[in-house]
C-alpha positions in Angstrom: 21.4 99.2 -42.2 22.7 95.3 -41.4 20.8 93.8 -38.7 23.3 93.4 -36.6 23.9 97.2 -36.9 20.4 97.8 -35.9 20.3 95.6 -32.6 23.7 97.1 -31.6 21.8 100.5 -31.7 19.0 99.6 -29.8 21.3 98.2 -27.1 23.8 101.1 -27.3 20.9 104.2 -27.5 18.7 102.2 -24.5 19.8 102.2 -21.1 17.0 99.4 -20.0 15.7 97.8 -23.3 13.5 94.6 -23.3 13.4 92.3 -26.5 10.0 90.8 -26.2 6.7 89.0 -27.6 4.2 91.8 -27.3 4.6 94.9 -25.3 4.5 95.6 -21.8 0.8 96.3 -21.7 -0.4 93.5 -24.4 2.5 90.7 -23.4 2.2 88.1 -26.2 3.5 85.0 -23.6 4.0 84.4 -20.2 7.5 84.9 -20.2 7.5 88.2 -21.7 4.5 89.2 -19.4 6.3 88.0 -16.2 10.0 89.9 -17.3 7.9 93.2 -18.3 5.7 92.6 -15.1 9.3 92.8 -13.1 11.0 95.7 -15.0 7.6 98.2 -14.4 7.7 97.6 -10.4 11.5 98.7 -10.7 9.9 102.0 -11.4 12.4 103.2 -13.7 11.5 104.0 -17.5 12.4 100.8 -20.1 12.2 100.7 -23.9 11.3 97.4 -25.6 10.8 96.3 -29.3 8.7 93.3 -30.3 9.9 90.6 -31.7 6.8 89.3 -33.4 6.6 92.4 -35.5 10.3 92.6 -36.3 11.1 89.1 -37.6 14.9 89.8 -38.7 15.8 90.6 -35.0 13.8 87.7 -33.8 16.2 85.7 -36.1 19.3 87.4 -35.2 19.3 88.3 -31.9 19.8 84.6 -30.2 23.5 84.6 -32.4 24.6 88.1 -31.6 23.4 87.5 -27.7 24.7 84.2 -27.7 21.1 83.4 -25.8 18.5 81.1 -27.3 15.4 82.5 -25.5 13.3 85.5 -25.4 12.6 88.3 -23.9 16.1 89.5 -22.9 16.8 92.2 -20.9 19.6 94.6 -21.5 20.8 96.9 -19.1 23.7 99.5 -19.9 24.4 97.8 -22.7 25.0 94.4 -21.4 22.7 91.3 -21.2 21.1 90.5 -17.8 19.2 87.4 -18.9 15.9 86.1 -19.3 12.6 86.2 -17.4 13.6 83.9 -14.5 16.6 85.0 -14.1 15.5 88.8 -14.0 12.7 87.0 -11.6 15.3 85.9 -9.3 17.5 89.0 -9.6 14.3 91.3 -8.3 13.2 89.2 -5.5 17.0 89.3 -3.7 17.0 92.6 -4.9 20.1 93.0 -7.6 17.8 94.1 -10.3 16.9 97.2 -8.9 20.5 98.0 -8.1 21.3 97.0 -11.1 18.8 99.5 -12.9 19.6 102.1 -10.2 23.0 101.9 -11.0 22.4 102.2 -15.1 19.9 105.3 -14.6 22.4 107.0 -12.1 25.8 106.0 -15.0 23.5 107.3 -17.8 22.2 110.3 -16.3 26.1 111.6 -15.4 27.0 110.7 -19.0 
């Protein structure tokens, strides 16, 4: 399967999916520790793949996002941002609603 193939998968079969360095309990930089950090006091249940081990989507990822940085968080299917803005978006509260709002659309799929 291309690459490109594969990410659109993981976006499409994830309702909350975190591209990272590390995983949520062994967060390979601060970044990724801060966005995972974020995303577990939502309370709701995420998937995540590391980029460290999967080089190609390290590599692709940034062109098919059309965003630079990582992590990135994806919520029903579209890209929220990275770990300051998810930051930001949990402190005034959107991210919740946000991830409310995907669990609630996904669970009446």
């Amino acid at each position: 399967m291309d690459i490109i193939e594969t990410i659109k998968e993981q976006i499409a079969s994830n309702n909350i999916l975190l591209y990272m360095k590390g995983s949520p309990s062994v967060p390979q930089c601060g970044f990724s520790a801060k966005a995972s950090k974020v995303l577990m006091a939502c309370g709701e249940k995420f998937a995540y793949v590391d980029i460290l081990q999967n080089p190609e989507i390290r590599a692709n990822l940034p062109k098919y996002a059309n965003w630079p940085t990582f992590p990135q968080l994806w919520v029903g299917g579209n890209l929220v941002g990275g770990s300051d803005i998810i930051a930001d978006m949990f402190e005034n509260g959107e991210l919740q609603e946000m991830i409310k709002t995907a669990v609630a659309a996904k669970a009446d799929a």
